[in-house]
DSSP file (Angstrom, degrees, kcal/mol; ACC not computed):
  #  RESIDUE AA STRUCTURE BP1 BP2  ACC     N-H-->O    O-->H-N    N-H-->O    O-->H-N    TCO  KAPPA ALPHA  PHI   PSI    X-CA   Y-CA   Z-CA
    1    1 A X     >        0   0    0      0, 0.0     4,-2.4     0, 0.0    12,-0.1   0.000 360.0 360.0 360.0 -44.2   92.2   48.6   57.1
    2    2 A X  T  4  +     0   0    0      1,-0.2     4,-0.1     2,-0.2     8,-0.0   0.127 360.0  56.1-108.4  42.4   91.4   48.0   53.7
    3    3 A X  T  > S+     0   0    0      3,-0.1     4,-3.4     2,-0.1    -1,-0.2   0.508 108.2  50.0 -56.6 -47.0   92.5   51.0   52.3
    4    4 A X  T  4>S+     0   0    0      2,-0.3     5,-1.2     1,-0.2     6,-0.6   0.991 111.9  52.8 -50.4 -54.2   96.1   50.4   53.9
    5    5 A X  T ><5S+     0   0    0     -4,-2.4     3,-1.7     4,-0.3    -1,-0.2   0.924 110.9  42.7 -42.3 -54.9   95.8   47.1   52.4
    6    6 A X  T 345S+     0   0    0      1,-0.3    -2,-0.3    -4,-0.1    -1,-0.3   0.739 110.8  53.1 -99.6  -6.3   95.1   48.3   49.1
    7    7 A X  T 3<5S-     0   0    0     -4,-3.4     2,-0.3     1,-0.0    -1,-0.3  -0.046 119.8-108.1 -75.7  30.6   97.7   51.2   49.1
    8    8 A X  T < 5S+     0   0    0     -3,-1.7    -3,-0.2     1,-0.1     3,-0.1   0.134  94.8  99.0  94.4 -40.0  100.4   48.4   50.1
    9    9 A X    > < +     0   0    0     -5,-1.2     3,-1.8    -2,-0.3     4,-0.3   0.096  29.5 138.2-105.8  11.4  100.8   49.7   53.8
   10   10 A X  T 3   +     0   0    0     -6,-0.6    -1,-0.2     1,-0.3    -5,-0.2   0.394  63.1  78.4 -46.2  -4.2   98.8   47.7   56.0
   11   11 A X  T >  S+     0   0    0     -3,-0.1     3,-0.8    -7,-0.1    -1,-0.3   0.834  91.1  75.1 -73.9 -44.5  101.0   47.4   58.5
   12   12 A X  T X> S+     0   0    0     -3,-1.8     3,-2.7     1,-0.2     4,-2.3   0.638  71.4  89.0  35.4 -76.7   99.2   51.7   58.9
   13   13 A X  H 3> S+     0   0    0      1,-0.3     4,-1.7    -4,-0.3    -1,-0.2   0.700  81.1  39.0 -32.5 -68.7   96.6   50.6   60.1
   14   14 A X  H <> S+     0   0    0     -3,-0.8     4,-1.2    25,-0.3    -1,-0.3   0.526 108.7  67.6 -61.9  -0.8   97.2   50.4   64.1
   15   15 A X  H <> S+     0   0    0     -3,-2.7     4,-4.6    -4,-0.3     5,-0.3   0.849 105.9  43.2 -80.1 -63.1   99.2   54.1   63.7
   16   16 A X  H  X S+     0   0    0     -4,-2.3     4,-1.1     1,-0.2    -2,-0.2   0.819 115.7  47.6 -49.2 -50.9   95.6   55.4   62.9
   17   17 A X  H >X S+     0   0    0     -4,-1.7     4,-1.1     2,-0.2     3,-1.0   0.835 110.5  49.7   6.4 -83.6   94.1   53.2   66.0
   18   18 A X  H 3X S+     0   0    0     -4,-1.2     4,-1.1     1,-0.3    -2,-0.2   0.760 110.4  57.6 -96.2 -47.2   96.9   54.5   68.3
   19   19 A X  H 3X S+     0   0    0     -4,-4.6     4,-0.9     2,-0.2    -1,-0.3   0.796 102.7  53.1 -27.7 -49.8   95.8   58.4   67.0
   20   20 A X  H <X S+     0   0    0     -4,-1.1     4,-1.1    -3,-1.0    -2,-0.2   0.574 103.4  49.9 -75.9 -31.2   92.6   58.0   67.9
   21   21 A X  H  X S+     0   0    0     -4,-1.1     4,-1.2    -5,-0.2    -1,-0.2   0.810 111.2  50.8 -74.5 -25.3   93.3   57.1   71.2
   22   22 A X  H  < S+     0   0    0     -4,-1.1     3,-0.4     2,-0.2     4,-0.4   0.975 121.6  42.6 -68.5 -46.1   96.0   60.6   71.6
   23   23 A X  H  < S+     0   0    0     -4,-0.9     3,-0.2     1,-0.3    -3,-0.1   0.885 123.1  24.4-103.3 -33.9   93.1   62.4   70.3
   24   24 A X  H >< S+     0   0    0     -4,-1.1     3,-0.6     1,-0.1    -1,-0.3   0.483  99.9  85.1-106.9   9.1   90.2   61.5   71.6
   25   25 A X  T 3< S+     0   0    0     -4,-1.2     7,-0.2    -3,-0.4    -2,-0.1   0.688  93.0  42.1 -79.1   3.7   91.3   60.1   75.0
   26   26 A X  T 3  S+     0   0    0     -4,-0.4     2,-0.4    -3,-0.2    -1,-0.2  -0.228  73.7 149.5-146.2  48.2   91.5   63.1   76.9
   27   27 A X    X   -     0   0    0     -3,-0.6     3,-0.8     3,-0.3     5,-0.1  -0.755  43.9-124.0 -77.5 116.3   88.7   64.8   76.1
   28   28 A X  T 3  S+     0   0    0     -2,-0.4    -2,-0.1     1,-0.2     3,-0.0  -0.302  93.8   7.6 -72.2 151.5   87.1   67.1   78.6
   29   29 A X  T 3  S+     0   0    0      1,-0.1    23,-2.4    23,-0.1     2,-0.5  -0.100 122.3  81.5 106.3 -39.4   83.5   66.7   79.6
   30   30 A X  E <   -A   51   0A   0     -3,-0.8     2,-0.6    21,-0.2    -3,-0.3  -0.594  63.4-148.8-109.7 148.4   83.6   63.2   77.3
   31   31 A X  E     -A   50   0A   0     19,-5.9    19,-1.1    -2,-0.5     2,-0.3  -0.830   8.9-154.8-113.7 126.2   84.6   59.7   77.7
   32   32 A X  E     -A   49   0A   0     -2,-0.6     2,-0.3    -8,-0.3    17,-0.2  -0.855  24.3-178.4-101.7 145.1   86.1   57.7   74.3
   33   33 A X  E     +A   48   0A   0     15,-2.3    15,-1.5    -2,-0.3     2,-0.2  -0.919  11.1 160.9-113.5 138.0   85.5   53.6   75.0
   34   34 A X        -     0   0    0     -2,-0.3    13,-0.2    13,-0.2     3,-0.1  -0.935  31.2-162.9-144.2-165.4   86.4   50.9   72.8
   35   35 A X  S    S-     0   0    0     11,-0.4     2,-0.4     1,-0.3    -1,-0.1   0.457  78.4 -37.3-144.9 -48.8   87.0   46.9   73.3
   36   36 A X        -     0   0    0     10,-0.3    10,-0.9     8,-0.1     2,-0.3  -0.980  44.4-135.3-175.4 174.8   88.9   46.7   70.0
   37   37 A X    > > -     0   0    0     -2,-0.4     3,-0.9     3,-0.3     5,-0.8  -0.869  31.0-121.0-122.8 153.1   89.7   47.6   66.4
   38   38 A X  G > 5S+     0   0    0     -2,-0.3     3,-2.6     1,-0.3   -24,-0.1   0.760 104.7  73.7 -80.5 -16.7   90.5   45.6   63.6
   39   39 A X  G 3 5S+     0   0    0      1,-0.3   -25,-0.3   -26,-0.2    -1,-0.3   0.693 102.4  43.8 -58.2  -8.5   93.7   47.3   63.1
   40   40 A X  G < 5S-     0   0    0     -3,-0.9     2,-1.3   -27,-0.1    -1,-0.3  -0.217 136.8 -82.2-138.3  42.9   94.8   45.5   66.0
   41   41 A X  T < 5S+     0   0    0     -3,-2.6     2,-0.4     1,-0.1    -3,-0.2  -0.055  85.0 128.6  94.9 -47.1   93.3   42.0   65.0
   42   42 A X      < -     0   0    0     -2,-1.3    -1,-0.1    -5,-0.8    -2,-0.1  -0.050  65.1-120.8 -59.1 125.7   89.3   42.3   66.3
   43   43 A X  S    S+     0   0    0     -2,-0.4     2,-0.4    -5,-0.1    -5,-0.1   0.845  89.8  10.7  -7.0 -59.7   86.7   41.5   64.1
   44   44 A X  S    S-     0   0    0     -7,-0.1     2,-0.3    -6,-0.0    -8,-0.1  -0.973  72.9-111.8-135.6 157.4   85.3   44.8   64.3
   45   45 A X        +     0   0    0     -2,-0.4     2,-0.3    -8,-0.2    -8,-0.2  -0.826  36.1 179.6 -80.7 136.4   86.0   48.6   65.7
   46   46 A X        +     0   0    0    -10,-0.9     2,-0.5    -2,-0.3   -11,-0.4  -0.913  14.0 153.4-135.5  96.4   83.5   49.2   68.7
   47   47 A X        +     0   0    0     -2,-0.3   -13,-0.2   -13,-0.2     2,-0.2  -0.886  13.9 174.4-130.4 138.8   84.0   52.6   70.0
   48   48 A X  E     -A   33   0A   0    -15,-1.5   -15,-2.3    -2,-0.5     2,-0.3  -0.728  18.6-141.0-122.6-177.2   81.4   54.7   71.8
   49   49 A X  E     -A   32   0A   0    -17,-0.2     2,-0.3    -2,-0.2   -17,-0.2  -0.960  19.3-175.0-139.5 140.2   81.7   58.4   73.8
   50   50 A X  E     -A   31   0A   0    -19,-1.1   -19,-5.9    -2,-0.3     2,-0.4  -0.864  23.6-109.1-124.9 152.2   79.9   58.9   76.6
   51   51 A X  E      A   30   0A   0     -2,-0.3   -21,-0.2   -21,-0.2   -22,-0.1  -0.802 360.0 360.0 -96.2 170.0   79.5   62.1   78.7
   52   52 A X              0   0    0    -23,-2.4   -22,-0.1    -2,-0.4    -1,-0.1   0.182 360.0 360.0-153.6 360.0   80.9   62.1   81.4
């Protein structure tokens, strides 16, 4: 987030967010969790992988 910020573009931020969910949500074998990101307004990103 605050790179985007300070290259101007902070609106960015959730694209990279919304990536990480295409890439890693459908991962065989593994499971990606999160509760939220700060690109999308939480405090902090909390994301774990579990197997599965």
């Amino acid at each position: 987030m605050k790179y985007c910020e300070l290259l101007g573009c902070k609106e960015l931020t959730g694209t990279f967010c919304l990536s990480d969910d295409c890439v890693y949500g459908d991962m065989r074998g593994i499971a990606f969790e999160r509760k939220g990101t700060i690109g999308r307004g939480s405090d902090k990103c909390d994301f774990y992988f579990y197997r599965n």
